[in-house]
NUMIPA-781216 format. One line per 5 residues: their letters; for each residue x, y, z of N, C-alpha, C, O, CB. Coordinates in steps of 0.05 Angstrom, whole numbers, plus 5000, padded with zeros to 4 digits. Glycine has a CB too. Layout:
<pts>
a) X/Y/Z/X/Y/Z/X/Y/Z/X/Y/Z/X/Y/Z ~ ...
</pts>
This chain:
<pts>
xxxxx) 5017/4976/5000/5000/5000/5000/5017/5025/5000/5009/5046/4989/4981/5000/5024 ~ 5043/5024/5013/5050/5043/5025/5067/5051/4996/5068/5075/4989/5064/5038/5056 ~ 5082/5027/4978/5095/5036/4956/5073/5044/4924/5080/5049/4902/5117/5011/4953 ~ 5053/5042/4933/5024/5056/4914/5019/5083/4922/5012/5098/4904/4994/5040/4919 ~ 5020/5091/4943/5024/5112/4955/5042/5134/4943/5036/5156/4934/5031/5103/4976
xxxxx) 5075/5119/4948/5088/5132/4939/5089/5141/4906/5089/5164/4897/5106/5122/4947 ~ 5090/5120/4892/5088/5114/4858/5060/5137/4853/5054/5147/4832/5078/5072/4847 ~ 5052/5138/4870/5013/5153/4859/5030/5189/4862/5028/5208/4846/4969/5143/4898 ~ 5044/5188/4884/5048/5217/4898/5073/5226/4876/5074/5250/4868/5059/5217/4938 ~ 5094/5206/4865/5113/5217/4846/5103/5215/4824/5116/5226/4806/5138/5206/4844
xxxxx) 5069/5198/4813/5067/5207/4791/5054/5235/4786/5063/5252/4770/5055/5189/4780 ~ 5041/5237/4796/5027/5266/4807/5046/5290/4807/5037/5309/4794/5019/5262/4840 ~ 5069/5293/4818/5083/5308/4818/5099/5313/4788/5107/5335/4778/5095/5302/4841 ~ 5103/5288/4778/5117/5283/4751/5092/5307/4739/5094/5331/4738/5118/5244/4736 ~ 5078/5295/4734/5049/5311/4724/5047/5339/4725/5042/5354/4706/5025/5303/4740
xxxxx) 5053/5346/4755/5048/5373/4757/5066/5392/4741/5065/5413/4728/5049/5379/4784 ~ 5087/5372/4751/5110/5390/4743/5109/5402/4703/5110/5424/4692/5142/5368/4753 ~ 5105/5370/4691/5104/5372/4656/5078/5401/4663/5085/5424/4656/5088/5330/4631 ~ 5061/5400/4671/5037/5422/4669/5057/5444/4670/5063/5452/4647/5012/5423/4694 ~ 5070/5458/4694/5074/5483/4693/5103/5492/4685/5113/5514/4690/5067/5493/4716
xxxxx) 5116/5466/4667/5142/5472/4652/5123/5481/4618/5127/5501/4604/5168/5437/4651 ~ 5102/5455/4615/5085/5466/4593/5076/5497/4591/5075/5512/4571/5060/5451/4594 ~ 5069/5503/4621/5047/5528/4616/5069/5546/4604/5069/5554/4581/5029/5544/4647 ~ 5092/5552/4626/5127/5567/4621/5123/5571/4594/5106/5586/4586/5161/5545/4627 ~ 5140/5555/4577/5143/5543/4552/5116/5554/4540/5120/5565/4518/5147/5509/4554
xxxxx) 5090/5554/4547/5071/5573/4523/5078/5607/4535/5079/5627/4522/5026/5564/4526 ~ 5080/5605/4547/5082/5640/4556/5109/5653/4546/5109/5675/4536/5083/5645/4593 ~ 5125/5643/4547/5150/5645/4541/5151/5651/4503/5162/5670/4491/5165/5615/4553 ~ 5137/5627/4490/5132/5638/4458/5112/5650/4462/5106/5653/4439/5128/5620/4433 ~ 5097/5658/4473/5073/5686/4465/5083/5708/4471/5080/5727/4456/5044/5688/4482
xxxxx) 5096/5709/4490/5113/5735/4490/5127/5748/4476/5127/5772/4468/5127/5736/4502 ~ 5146/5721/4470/5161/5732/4436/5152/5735/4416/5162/5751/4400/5179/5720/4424 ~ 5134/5722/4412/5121/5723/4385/5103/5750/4387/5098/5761/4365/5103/5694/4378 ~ 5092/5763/4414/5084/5790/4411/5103/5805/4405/5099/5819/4385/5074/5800/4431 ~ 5129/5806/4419/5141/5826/4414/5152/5827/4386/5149/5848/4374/5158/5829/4433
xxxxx) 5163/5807/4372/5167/5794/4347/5152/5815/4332/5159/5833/4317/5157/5765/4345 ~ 5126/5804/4342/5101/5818/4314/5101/5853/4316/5098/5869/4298/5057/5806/4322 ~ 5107/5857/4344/5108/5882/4345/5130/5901/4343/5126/5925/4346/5098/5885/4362 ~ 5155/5891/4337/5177/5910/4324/5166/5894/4291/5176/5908/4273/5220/5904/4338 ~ 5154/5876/4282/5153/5875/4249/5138/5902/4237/5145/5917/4219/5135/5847/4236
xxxxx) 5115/5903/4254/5093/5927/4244/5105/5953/4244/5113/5965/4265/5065/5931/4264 ~ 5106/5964/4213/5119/5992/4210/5100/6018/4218/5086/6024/4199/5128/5996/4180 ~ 5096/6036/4243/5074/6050/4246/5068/6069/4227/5082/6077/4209/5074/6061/4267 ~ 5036/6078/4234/5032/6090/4209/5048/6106/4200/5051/6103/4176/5012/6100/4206 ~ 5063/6128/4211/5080/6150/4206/5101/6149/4194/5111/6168/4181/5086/6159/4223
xxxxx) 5113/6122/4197/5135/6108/4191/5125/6100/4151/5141/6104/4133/5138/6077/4218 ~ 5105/6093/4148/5088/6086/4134/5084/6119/4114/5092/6122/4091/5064/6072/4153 ~ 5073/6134/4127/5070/6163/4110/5099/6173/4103/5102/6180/4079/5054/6190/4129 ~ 5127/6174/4121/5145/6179/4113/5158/6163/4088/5176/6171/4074/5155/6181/4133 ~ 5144/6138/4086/5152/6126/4063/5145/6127/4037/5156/6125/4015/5151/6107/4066
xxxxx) 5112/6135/4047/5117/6143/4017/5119/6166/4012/5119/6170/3988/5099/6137/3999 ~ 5123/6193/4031/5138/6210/4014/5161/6214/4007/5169/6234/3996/5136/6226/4018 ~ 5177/6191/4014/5205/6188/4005/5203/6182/3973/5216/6194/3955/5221/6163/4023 ~ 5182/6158/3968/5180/6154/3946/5174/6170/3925/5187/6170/3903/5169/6140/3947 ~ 5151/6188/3931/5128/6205/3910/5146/6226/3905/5142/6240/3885/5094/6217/3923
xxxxx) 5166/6230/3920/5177/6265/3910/5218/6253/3903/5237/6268/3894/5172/6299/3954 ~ 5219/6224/3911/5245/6215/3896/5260/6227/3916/5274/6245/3908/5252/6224/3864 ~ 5262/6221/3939/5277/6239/3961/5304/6233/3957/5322/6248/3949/5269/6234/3993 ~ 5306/6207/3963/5337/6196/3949/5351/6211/3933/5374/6216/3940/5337/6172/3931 ~ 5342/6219/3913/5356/6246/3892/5365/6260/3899/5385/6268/3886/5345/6262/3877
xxxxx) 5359/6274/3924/5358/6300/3938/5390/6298/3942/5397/6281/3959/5336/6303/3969 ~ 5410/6313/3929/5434/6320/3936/5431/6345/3965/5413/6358/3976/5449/6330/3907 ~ 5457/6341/3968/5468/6353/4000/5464/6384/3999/5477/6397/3982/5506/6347/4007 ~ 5450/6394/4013/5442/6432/4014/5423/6434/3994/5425/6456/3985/5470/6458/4004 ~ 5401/6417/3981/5377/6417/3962/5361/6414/3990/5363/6403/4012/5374/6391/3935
xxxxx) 5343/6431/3976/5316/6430/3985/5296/6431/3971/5295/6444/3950/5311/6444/4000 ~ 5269/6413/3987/5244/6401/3969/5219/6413/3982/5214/6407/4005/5241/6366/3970 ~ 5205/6428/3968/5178/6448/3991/5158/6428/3974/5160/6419/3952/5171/6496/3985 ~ 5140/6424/3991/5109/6411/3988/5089/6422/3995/5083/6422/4019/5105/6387/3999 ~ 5076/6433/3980/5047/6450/3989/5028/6436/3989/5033/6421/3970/5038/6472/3974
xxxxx) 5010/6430/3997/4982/6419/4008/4963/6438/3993/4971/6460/3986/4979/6421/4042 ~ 4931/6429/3988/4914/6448/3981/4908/6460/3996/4893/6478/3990/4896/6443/3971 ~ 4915/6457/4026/4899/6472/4050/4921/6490/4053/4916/6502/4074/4888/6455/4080 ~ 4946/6500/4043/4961/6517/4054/4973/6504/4067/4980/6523/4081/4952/6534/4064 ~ 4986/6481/4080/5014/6478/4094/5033/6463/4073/5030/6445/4056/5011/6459/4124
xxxxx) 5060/6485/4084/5078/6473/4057/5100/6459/4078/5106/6466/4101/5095/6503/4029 ~ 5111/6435/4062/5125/6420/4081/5157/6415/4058/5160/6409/4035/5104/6387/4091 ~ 5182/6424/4084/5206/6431/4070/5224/6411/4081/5227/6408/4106/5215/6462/4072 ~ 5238/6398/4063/5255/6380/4067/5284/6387/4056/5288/6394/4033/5243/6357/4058 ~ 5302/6382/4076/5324/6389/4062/5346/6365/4072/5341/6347/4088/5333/6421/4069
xxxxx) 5377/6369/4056/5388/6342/4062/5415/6362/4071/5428/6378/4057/5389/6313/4034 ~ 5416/6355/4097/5445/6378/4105/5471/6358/4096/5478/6335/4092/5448/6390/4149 ~ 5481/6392/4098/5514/6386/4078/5535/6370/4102/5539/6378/4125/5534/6426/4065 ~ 5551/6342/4085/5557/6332/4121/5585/6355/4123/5593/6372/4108/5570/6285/4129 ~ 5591/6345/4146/5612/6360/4159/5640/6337/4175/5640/6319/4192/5592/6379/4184
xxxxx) 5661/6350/4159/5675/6341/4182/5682/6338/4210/5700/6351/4220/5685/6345/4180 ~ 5669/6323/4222/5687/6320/4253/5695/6302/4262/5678/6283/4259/5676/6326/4275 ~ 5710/6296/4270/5731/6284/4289/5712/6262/4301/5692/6266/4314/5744/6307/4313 ~ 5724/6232/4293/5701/6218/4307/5724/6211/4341/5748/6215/4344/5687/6182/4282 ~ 5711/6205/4352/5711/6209/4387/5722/6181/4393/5726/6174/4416/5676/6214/4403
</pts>
């Protein structure tokens, strides 16, 4: 009786234990896989800056050019690509 006892109480524990190494082990990939998904997603802004990189060919934009964008409502939006500079890296 007494070694049914024991065999019942270490299977049990065997048991418990696979349960909350299992549960670990799902929490552990949901986590990553949130954070995963959430540095993939480019925000929207990130998203508008792209395509006005595209629509006005920003890439082109040599060093001390500048690109004005007017809107029909009156706001004009100015982009420029500064000239680099020498300094001393540290």
């Amino acid at each position: 009786m007494k070694d049914l006892l024991v065999t019942l109480n270490v299977g049990l524990s065997l048991l418990g234990y696979a349960y909350i190494m299992f549960k670990t082990g799902q929490w552990i990939i949901t986590n990553t896989l949130k954070q995963w998904d959430k540095r993939r997603k480019v925000s929207a802004k990130q998203k508008a800056v792209d395509a006005l990189y595209e629509a006005y060919e920003l890439d082109k934009v040599s060093e001390g050019d500048t690109v004005k964008v007017a809107t029909k409502e009156g706001l004009v939006i100015m982009i420029c690509r500064h000239e680099k500079t020498n300094t001393p890296a540290r």
